[in-house]
N, C-alpha and C positions, 0 to 999 in steps of 0.2 A: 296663651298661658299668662298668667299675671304676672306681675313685678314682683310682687310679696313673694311667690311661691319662687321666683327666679332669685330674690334673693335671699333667702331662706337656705337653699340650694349649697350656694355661691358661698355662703357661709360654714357650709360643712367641710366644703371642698378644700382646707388652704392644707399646702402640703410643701412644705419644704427642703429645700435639695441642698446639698454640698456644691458649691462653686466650684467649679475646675477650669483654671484657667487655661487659654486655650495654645498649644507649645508646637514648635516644628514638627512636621509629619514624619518626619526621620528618626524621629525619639521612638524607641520603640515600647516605653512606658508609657508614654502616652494614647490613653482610652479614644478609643475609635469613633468615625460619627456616620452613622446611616440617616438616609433617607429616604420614605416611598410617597411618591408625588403622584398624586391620580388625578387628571382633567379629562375632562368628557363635554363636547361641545354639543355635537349633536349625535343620537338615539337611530336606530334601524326604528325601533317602532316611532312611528309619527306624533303617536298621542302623551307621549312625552316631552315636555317645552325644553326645545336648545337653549343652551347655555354659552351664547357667543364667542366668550372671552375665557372658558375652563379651562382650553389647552393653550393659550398663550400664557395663563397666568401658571400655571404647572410651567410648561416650558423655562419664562423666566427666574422662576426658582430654584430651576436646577441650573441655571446658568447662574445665579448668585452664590448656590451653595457649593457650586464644584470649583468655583472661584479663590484661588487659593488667596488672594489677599481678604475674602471676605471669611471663610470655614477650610474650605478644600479637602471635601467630602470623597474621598474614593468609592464610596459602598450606598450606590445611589441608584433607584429602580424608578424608573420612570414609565408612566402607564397612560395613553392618551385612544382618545378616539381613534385618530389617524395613523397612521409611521411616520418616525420623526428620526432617517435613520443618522442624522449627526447627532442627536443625541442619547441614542441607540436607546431609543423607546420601545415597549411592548405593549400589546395591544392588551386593551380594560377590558378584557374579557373577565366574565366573573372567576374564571380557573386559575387567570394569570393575580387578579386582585387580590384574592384566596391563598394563593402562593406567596406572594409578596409579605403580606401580613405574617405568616406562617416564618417565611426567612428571616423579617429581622425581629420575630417573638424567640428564633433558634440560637443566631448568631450574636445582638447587641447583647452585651454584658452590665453590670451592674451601673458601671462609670462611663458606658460610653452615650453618647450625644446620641440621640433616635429625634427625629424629625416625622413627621410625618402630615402632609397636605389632602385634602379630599377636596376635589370642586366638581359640581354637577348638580346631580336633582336626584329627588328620593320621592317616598310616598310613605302614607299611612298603610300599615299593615293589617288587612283584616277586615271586618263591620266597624267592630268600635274605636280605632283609629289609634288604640294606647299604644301601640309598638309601629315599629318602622324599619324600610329596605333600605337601600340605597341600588341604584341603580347603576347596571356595568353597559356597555355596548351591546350586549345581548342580550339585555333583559327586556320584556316587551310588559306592556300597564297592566293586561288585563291578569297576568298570571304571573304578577310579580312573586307571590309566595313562594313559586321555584325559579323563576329565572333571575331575580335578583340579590342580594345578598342582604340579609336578616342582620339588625343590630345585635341577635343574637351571636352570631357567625361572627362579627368585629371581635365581639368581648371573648368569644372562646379563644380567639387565637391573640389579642389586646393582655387578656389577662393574666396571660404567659410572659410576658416582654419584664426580662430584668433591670432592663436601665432603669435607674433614678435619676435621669435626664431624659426625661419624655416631653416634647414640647408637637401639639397637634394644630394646624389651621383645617378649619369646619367651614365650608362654602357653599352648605347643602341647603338647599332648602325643599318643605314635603307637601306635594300639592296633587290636587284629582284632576282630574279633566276638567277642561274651561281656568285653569290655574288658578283655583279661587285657594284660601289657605288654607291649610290641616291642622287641626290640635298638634300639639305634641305633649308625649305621656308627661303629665305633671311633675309625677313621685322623682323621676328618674331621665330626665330630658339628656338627650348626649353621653350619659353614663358609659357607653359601651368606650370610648374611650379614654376613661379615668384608670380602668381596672377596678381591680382587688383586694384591699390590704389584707382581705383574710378575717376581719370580722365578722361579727353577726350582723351588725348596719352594714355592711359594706361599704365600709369608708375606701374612698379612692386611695390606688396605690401612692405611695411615696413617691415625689418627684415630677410627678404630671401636672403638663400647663397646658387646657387646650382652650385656644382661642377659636370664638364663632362669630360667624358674617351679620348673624342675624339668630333670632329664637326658633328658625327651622320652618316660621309661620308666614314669609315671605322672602320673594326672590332679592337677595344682595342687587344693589344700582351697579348697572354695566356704564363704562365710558368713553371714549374711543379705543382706547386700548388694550385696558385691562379692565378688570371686577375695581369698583370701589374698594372693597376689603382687601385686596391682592395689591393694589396700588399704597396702599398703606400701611402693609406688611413687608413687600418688598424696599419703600422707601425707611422705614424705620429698622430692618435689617441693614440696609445698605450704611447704616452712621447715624441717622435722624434721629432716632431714637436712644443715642448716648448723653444723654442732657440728666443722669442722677447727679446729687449730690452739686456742686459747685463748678465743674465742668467735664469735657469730657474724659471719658479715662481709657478709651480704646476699644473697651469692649460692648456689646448689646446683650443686657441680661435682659430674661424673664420678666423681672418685672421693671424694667425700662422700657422693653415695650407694650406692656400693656396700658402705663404711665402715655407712653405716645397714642397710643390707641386709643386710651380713655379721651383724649383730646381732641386728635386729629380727626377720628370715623365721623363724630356729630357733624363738625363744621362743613365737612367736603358734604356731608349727604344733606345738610339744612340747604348748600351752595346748588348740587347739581339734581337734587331730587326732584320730580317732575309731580309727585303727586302727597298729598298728606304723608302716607303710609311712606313713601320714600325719603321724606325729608326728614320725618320723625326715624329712621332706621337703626338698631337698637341691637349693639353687638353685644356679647358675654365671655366673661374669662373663668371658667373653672380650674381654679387650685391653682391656679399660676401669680395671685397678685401676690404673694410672699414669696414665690421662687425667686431665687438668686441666683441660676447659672446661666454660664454662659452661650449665648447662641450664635452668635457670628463677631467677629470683628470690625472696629471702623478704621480705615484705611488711613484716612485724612490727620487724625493723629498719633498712628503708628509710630512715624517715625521721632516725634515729641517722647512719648514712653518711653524709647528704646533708649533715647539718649537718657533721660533722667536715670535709669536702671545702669544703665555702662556707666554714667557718674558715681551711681552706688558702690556697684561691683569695687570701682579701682579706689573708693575710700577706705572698705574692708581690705583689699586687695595692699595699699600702703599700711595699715593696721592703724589708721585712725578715728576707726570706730568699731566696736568688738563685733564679733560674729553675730551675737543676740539681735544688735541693732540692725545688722546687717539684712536677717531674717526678718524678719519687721518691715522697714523698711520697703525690701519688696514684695511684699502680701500688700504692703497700704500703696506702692507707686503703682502696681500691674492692675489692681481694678479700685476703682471706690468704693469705700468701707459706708456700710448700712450706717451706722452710728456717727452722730452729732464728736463726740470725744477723738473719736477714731481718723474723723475727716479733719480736723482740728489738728493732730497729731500728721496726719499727710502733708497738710499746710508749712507744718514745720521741718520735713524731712525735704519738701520742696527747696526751701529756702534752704536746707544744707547742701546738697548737691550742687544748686547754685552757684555757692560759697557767701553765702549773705551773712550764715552763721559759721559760729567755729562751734568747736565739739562741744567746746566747756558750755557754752550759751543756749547751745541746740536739749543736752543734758539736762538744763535746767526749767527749760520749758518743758520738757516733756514730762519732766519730774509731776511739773505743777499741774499739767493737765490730767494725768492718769493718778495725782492726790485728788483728783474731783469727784473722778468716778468712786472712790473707793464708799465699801458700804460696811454702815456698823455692823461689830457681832451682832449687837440684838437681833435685827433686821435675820442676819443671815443664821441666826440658832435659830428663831421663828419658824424660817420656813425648812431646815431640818427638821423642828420637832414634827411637826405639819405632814411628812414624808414617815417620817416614823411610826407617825399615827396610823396612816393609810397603811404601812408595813404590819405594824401586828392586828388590825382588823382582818388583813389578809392571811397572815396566820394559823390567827384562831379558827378562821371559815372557811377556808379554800381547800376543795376537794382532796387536794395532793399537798406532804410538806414540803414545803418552800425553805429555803436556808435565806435569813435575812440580807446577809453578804451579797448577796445574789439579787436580791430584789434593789439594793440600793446601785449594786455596779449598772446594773440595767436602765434605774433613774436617770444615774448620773452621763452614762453613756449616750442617752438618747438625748437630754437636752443638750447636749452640748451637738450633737450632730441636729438636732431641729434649730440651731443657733446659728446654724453656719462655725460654727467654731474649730480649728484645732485642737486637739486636747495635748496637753502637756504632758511628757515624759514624766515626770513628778507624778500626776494625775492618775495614767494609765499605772503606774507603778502601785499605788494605794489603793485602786479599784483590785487589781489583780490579788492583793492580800485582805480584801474587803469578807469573803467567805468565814474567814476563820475570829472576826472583830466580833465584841460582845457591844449591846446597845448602844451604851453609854460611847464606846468607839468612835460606834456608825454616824450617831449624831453628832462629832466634832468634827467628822472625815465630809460628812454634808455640808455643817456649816464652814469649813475651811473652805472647800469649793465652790460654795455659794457668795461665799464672803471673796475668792479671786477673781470670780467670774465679773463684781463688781457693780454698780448703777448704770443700768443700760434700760433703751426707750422697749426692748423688744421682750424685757423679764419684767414688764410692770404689771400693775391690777393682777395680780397673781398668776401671773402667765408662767413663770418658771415652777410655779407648783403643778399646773396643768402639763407642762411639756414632760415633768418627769413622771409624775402617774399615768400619764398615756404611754409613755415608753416603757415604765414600767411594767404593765398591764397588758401588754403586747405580747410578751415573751410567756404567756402563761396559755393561756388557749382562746378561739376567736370570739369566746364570748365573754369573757372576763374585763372588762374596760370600765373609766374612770369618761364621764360627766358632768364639765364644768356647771355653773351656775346659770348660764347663758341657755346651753344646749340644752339644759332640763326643762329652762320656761320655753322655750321654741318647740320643744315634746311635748309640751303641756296643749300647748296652742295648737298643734296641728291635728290632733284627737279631741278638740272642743265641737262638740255639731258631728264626730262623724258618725251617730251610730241612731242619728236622727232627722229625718225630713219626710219626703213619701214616693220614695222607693221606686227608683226609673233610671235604668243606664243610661244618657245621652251621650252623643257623640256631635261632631259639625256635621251638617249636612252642607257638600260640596256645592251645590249648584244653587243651590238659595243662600249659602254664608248663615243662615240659621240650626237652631236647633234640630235633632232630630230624635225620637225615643227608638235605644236598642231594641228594648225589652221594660215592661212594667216587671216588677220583683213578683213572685207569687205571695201573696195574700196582704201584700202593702196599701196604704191610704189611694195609691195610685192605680192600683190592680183593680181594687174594688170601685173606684172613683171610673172604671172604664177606660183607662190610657192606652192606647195599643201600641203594639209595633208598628215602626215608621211614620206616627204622628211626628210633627214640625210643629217645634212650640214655637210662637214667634213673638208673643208676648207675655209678660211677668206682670202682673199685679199683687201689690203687699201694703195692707195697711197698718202693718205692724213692723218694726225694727228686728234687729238679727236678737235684741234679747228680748224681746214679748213686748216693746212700749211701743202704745198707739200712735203711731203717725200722723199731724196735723193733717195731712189730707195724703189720699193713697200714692204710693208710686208707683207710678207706670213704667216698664222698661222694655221694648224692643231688644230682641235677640238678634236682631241683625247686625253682623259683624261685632255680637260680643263673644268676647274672649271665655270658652268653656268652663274654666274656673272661676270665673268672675258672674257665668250665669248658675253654679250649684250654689253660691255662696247666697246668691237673691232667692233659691228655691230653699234652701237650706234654714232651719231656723231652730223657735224654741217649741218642745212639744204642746202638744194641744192647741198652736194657732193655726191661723188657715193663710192660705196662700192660693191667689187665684191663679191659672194659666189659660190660654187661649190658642188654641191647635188649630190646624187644617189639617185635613184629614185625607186623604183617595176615596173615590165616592160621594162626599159631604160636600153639597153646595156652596156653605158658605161656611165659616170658624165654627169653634165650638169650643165652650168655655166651662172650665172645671175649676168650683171651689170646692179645696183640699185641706183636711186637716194633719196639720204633720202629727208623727208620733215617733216613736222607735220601731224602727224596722229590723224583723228581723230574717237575715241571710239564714237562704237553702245550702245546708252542706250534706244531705243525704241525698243525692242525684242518682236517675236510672237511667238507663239506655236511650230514653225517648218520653215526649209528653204524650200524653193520651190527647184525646177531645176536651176532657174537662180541665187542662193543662195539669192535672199530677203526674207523676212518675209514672212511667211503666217502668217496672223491675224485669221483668223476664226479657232474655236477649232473644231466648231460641226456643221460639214454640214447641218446635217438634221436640227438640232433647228435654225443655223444659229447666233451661240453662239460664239461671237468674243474674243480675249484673247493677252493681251499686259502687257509687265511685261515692268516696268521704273526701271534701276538701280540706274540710281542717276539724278540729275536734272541739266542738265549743259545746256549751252549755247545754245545747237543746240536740247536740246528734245522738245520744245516747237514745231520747226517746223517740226522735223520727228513725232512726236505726230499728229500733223494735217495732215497729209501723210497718217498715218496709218489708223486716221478714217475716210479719203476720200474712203480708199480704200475698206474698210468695208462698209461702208453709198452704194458704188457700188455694191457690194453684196450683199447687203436688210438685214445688221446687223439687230438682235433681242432682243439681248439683251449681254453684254460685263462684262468678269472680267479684271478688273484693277490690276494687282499683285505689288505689293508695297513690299515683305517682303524683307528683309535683302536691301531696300536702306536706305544710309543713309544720305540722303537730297540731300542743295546745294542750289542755287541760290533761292530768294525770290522772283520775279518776275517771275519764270518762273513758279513755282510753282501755283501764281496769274493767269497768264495766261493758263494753263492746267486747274486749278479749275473752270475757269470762260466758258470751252467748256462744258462744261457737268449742267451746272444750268441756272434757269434761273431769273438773274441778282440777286441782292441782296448782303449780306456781304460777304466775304472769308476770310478775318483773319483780327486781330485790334493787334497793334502794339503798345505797354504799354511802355515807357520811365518811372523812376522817376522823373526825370527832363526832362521837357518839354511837348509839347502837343505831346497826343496817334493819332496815323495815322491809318485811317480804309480804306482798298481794296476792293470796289466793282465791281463784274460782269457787263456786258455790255449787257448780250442781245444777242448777235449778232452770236450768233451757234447755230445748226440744231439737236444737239448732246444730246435730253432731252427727247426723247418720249420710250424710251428702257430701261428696267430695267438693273441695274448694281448690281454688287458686288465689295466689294475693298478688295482685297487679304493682312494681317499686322500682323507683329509678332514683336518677339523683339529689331529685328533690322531694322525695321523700325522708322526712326527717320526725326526732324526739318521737312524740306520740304513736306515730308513725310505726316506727321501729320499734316502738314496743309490742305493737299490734301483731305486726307482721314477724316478730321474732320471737313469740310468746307461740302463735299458730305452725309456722316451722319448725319450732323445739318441742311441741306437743304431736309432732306430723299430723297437725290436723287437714293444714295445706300445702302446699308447695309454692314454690316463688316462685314468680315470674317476670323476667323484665331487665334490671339493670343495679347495679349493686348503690342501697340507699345510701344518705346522705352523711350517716357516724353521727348523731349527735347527739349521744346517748349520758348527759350530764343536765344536771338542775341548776339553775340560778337564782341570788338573792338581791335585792335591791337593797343599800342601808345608806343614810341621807351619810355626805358629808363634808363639810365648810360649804356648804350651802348648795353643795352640788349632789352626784348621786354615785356611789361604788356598786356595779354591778357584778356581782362575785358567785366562780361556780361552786357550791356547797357540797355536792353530793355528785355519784355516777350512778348510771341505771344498768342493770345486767339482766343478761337474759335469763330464763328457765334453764339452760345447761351451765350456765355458769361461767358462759364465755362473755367479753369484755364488746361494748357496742358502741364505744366511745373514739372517736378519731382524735387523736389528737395533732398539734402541732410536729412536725418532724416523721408523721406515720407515714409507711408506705402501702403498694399497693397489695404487699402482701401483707404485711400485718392483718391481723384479729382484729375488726371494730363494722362496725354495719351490719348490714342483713345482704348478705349475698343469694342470688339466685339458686336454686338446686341445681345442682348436677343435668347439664343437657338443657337447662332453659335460660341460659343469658343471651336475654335478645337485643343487642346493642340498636340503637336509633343515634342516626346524623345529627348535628346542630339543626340540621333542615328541617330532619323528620319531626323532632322535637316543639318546632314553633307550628308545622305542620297539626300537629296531636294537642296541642294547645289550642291552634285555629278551633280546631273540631270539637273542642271540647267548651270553648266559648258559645258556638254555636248552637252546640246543644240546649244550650243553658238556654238560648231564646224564646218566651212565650210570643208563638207566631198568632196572626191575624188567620180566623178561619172563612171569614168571608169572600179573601181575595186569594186567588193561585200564587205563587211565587213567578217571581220578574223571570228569574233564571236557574236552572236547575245546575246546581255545582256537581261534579264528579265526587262518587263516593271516596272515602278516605280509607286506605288501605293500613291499618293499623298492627304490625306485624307482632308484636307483645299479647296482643288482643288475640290474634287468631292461634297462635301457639296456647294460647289459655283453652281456649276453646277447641282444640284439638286433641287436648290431657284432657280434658271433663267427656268429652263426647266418647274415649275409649277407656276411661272409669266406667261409664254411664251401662255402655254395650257392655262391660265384664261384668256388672253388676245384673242386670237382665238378663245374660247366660248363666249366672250362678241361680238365680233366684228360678229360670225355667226350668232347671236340673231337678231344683231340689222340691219343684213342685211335681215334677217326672216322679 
């Protein structure tokens, strides 16, 4: 994986938590801390490489964190290879792993501490290697896709956990046999333990810091004792890592240790690494380098705090400094404050306790320091108006009305908790009357709070305008959110080249460290050009630059041991230039060398059952019923007319009846969607189009297709969404089909893009409704019964496992490959038993039979 795209990533990721310092375990206000610690040293199956040091480095961390001078963890699940019964360990079986995950997604609450460690080994999941397991005691290599556990499987039960104190250590690394390295999926590396915020991007939940050993693309350095990365996580737990600010202050935040991390990982691995790749070894922090809470304590100057704090206590305590100070005071003695003013302001409360200062002297320095911070009205009207702004564009456009009050209490609410801040009684008191204020209010009620909040390092380059339209914009629904200036040009850039080169899935190939071709695309620069399946490119020739200029002399680039993403970017260019590549091939003597001219490619999304010889579609699933089957990935520009293609070809075949598979698309264009819904009815509504503003626009059918006398099924689960559901809830409300499968995704609302301060407001405008008139839109706070989505008919909701699901994905990957016809396959997989699929096919086959006893009657 590249660096750019790692940190690219890393940039999306920053997520901020509320500090909670950490207080006697006998309070019983005080939020609780779990931990699930998983090592795994060595594997039943062989062909999985041990991991030496897994279970001692697990081990030791539960002896850290149950350590009451360090955390003193009561709710702490430990999961090892072996039995560890002092400290009543259970065995990493996938069931026990599975469970553990599940207990503290049930049990950790909002505020309390979740820890959680993974050390072991994983793999790539699949041919093309984009997803990944992790492996338990019982999971063996070759059929990892059931016996291991799927990063699917993390995130469904990951993405449940309410704490806003999530802090993760990643020790995985994902390799084939011969341990050579594995891609990992670019878009979303690690993801499964960020969570959810509930967006449409999926930005990571709130409060998540998970630290990795490595990019997943090799094994973390072992040492005598422990893992490298375990030895520097245990020792920066232990105190090492309390070195923020000016000195220590007792406790190890977030991001103090990743401050140590950042430092210490290179040096030990430059010191102890044996080979390039290990000395260069290259840790990552997702969403954690802005956290600020707490993760363990350091011992060594405990007892230093406690006394400066009993100093405090008994100044309040004689009444020589008012309660205000008093408060203060111990928020700035019990950890170190983020900010330059703040720690300034410690310095001085030091020197009172002491007794260096008296009150009156102490008063008047603090005066002067928190006169520093102070910020003009100007400054703080500006970035009211600016919030106001964003308010009535939201307004005017947003599906649902909004009460202004509300949008600004929600500003104001979140950036003060993305600040780390307490908000003041005062505060809270003016928000909670914020509903019923007229503009002119709002905006004095902003700038007063922006104006208290005061000059701070962490509200600059317009960061407190970003913090409050994010939180703003939250509270509306997950696709409603606000796009700094930053995060637009990085959208910009990561869709530059992608919808152009010549048309070949690669993946690594393990055993050679090179290139390998999935699949050539059908009808791409590469298809045509003769690419096959399982070609090894092993060389890159370009005598042209990534924007079309000719290259003083060509470059040449070996695939060996480059980095996947690093070799699309070489294949990847400006249309109409060429790019040479040079293969080996199964069969071929020697290379064979392909000069390719890129262009735009363009993706299959009307897929059938199976390729023929001449790699097209076959649409017909079931000869004998004469049972047709077309699966839509998404709805772009060109499925409207491969859609009509395919039921030509079918309607030629004497089609009987047709499953529609819908699942895991997730929409896309609104007309085309119109247009496919209106081949299969006949004539009448297909969706109504809800504006708050302005008149609702209704899409009706025309009549004019042959495509209505054959029973249907529509294959939908949960990722089936928008287009989607329109599709499938246009043919349900017309009974032209029946549903089957898994209740869709609810995302039955349109979005607008409008630039603003140089960033982007993406805003939902309008809601989509079905043909009956019922509502398809999920919103934030719906439940499981609420009205929104496309539910199954009556008698066909056919649930699938996390399993099943990556399972039905595998196979639908797979399908997609244009195989080589001249060589047999290495190994024949077991069919895949698709239980949505045969329930479909089990309503059309007794359609089918009642329709040929009616039709023999009436010929009787």
């Amino acid at each position: 994986m590249s660096k750019a795209l790692w940190k690219a990533l890393l940039g999306t990721c920053v997520a901020l938590a509320v500090a909670m310092p950490l207080r006697a375990a006998e309070d019983v206000k005080t939020p609780k801390s779990y931990a699930v610690l998983i090592g795994i040293s060595e594997y039943g199956d062989k062909e999985i490489t041990p991991r030496p040091h897994a279970e001692a480095d697990a081990q030791a961390l539960y002896d850290l964190l149950t350590n009451k001078d360090y955390l003193g963890a009561d709710h702490v699940r430990l999961l090892l290879g072996k039995e560890d019964a002092k400290r009543h360990s259970q065995k990493a079986t996938r069931e026990n792993i599975l469970k553990a995950l599940s207990w503290v997604a049930t049990e950790a609450k909002r505020d309390d501490l979740v820890i959680l460690a993974w050390i072991g080994q994983g793999a790539p999941l699949g041919e093309q290697g984009d997803r990944v397991c992790y492996f338990t005691t019982d999971s063996n290599y070759k059929d990892r896709l059931k016996t291991a556990i799927t990063a699917a499987e993390i995130s469904h039960e990951l993405d449940k956990v309410k704490s806003q104190r999530f802090c993760g250590f990643v020790d995985v690394s994902f390799k084939g046999p011969g341990g050579v390295k594995a891609e990992m999926n670019a878009d979303n590396p690690f993801r499964e333990f960020l969570g959810n915020e509930g967006k449409e991007e999926h930005t990571p939940a709130v409060g998540r810091a998970v630290f990795l050993a490595t990019s997943g693309q090799m094994q973390s350095i072992d040492l005598d004792q422990h893992g490298l990365f375990a030895k520097i996580v245990l020792d920066g737990l232990k105190g090492a890592a309390d070195k923020e600010g000016y000195e220590p202050d007792g406790v190890v935040t977030v991001d103090e240790l990743t401050q140590y991390i950042d430092k210490e990982l290179p040096e030990l691995a430059h010191k102890q690494g044996k080979t390039k790749d290990e000395k260069g070894q290259q840790h990552f922090v997702l969403g954690g380098r802005a956290s600020h809470f707490v993760l363990t304590r350091n011992p060594a100057v405990a007892a230093r705090v406690k006394e400066q704090l009993d100093k405090l206590s008994k100044l309040a305590k004689d009444k020589k400094i008012s309660p205000e100070f008093a408060e203060e005071g111990e928020k700035l003695l019990s950890q170190m404050p983020k900010l330059e003013a703040q720690r300034s302001l410690r310095k001085e409360y030091q020197e009172l306790v002491a007794g260096k200062l008296d009150a009156e002297k102490f008063t008047e320095k603090r005066d002067a320091i928190l006169d520093a911070t102070k910020l003009k009205r100007t400054a703080a009207l500006a970035y009211a108006k600016r919030v106001m702004e964003a308010v009535q564009v939201i307004r005017e456009g947003y599906v649902k009305e909004v009460n202004a009050g509300d949008m600004v209490a929600w500003a104001v609410r979140g950036l003060y908790r993305l600040i780390n801040e307490k908000m003041p009684a005062e505060v809270t008191d003016r928000l909670n009357k914020a509903k019923d204020l007229k503009d002119t209010e709002l905006v004095r009620l902003l700038a007063d709070i922006r104006e208290r909040l005061g000059k701070r390092e962490d509200l600059e380059n317009n960061k407190d305008l970003d913090y409050s339209l994010q939180a703003m914009l939250k509270h509306l629904d997950p696709y409603t959110n606000y796009f700094n200036p930053e995060t637009v040009e990085r959208m910009r850039q990561d869709i530059q080249g992608t919808f152009t080169g010549i048309g070949v899935q690669i993946k690594k190939n393990f055993e050679r460290d090179v290139l390998e071709v999935v699949t050539p695309l059908k009808g791409s620069p590469a298809y045509k050009a003769g690419i096959q399946e399982g070609d090894l490119i092993v060389k890159i020739t370009r005598e042209v630059d990534d924007h079309g200029k000719k290259l003083d002399k060509p470059e040449v680039v070996s695939t060996k041991g480059l980095p996947l993403n690093d070799a699309v970017k070489k294949i990847q260019g400006m249309p109409r230039t060429k790019v040479k590549i040079t293969v080996e091939r199964e069969g071929s003597d020697k290379p064979l060398e392909f000069e390719i001219q890129r262009s735009k490619v363009e993706m299959e999304t009307v897929l059938g059952t199976r390729r023929k010889s001449t790699d097209e579609w076959d649409y017909m699933l079931d000869t004998a019923s004469k049972i047709g089957y077309i699966r839509l990935t998404q709805f772009s520009r060109n499925s409207y007319r491969d859609m009509e293609r395919a039921m030509k070809e079918l309607e030629k075949e004497g089609i009987k009846g047709l499953v529609l598979d819908l699942r895991f698309d997730p929409g896309g264009l609104l007309d085309i969607a119109v247009k496919i819904s209106d081949m299969f009815i006949d004539g009448g509504l297909i969706v109504t189009i809800k504006p708050r503003v302005g008149r609702e626009h209704s899409f009706t059918g025309e009549t004019r297709y042959p495509y209505t006398s054959f029973p249907m099924v529509v294959l939908v689960n949960g990722g089936s969404a928008s287009a989607s559901e329109i599709l499938s809830a246009c043919l349900q409300d017309h009974r032209r089909a029946i549903v089957v499968g898994e209740r869709s995704y609810g995302k039955g609302s349109v979005q607008n893009i409008q630039p603003f301060e140089g960033g982007e407001l993406k805003l939902t405008t309008a809601s989509y409704w079905r043909p009956s008139g019922k509502n398809m839109n999920r919103t934030p706070g719906s439940k499981e019964t609420d009205e929104w989505g496309v539910t199954p008919d009556k008698g066909y909701l056919v649930k699938m496992s996390p399993k099943e699901k990556e399972e039905l994905l595998e196979h639908q990957k797979e399908s997609e490959i244009i195989h080589r016809h001249d060589v047999e396959p290495k190994e024949t997989k077991p069919a895949f038993q698709d239980k949505q699929l045969e329930a479909a096919l089990e309503y059309l086959r007794g359609q089918i039979k009642i329709a040929s006893r009616l039709t023999a009657k009436k010929a009787g």
